[in-house]
C-alpha positions as CSV (number, residue, x, y, z in Angstrom):
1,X,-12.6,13.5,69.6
2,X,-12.3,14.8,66.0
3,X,-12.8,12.1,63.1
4,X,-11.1,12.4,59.8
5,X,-14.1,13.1,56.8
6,X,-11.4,11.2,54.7
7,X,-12.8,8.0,53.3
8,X,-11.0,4.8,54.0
9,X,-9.3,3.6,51.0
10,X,-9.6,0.0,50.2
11,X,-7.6,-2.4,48.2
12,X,-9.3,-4.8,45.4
13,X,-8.4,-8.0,44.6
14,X,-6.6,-8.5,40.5
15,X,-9.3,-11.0,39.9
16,X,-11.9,-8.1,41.0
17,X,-10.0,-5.4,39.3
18,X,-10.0,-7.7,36.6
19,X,-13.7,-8.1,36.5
20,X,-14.5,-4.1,36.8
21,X,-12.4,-3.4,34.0
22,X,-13.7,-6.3,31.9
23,X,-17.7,-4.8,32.8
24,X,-16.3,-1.5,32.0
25,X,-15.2,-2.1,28.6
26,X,-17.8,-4.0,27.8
27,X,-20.1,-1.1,28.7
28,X,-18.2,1.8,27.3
29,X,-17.2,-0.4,23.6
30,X,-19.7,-2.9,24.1
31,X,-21.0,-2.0,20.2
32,X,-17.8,-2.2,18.7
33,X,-16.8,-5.5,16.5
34,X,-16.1,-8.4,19.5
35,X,-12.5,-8.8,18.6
36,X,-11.6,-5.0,18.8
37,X,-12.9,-4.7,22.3
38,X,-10.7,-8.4,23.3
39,X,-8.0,-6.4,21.7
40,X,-7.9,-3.0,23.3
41,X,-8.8,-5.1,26.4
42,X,-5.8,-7.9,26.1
43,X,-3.5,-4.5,25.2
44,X,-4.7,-2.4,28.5
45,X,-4.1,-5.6,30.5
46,X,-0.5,-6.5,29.0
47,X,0.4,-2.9,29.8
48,X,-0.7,-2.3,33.0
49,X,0.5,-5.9,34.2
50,X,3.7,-5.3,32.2
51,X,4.5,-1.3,33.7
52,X,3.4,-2.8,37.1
53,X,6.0,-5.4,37.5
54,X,8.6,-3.1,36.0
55,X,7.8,-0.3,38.6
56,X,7.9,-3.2,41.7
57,X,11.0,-4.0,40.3
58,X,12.2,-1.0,40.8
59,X,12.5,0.0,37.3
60,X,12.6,3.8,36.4
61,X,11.8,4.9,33.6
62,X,15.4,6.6,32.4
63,X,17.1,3.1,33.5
64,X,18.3,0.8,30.6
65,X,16.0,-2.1,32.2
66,X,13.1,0.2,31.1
67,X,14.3,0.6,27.2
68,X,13.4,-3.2,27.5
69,X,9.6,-3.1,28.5
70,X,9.2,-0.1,26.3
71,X,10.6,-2.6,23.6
72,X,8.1,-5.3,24.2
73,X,4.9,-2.9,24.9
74,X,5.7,-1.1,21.9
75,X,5.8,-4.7,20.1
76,X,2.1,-5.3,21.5
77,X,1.3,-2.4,20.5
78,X,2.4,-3.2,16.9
79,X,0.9,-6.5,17.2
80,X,-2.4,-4.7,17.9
81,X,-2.2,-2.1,15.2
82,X,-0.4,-3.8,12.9
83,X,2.7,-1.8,13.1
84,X,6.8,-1.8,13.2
85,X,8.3,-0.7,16.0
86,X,10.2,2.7,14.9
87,X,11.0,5.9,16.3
88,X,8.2,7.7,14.4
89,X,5.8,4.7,15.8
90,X,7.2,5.4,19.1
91,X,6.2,9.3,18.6
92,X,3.0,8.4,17.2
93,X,2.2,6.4,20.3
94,X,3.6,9.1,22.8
95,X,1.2,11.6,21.3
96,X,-1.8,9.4,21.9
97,X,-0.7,8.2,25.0
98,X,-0.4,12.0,26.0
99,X,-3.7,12.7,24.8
100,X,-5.1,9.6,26.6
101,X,-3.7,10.2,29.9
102,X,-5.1,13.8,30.2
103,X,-6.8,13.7,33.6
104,X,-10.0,15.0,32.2
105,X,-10.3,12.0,30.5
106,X,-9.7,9.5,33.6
107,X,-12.6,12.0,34.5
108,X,-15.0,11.4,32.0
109,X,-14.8,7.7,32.0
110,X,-15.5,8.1,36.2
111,X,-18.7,10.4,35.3
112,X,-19.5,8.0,32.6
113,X,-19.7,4.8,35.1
114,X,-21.0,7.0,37.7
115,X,-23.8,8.5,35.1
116,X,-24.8,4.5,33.6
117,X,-24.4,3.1,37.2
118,X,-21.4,1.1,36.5
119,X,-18.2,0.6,39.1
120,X,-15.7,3.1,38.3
121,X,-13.0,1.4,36.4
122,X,-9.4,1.5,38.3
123,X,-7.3,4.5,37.4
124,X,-4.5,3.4,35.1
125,X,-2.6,7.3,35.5
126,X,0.5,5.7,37.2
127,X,0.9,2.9,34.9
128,X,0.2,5.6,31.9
129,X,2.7,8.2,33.4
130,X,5.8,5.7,33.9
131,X,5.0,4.2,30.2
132,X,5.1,8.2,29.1
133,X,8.1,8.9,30.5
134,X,9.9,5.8,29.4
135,X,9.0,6.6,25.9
136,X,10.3,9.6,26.2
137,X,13.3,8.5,27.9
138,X,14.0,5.4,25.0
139,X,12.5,7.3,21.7
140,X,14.0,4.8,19.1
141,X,14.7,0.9,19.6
């Protein structure tokens, strides 16, 4: 009988994903001023818990419904870098978000845990992706 080489894929807890993401960013901005790592931290979290319920929900990113979470992650992301929510924000933000979801990056932070010994933080591509395309989909509030 032939076995599959494929490797079992498990799921991890939110309070463990939590954790790995919390250790990762730690590790990877550890030397930056406290309250900018608790802020790009507290901004990765709000998104990915934000685009996560939106996409159980059923929310797509062309939908009306999604204009609304773009809204209030744009807002955080305002609150964060001390910006108004505007179209030219919302381009601004769709460029680095762009930039930032270019799989050779996900790749470099996976080498980087891998290379330092740390747990590979959780991809965040999906959430990244849907928040992408509902930008693009709701350019101006």
């Amino acid at each position: 009988m032939e076995t599959s080489s494929m490797p079992e894929l498990t799921t991890i807890s939110d309070a463990e994903r939590r954790r790995i993401v919390h250790e990762f960013v730690d590790e990877t901005v550890g030397d930056a001023h406290p309250e900018v790592v608790a802020m790009v931290r507290d901004l990765t979290f709000r998104v990915r818990d934000t685009v996560e319920l939106a996409r159980a929900a059923g929310i797509t990113p062309e939908s009306p419904r999604a204009g609304h979470v773009v809204a209030a992650l744009v807002a955080a992301y305002g609150e964060v870098f001390d910006r108004v929510d505007d179209a030219g924000y919302r381009s601004a933000l769709l460029a680095r978000l762009e930039v930032a979801n270019d799989p050779r990056t996900e790749r470099y932070f996976q080498l980087l845990a891998t290379v330092n010994g740390w747990t590979p933080p959780p991809t965040l591509t999906p959430v990244v992706d849907w928040f992408i395309a509902a930008l693009r989909q709701h350019p101006a509030p």
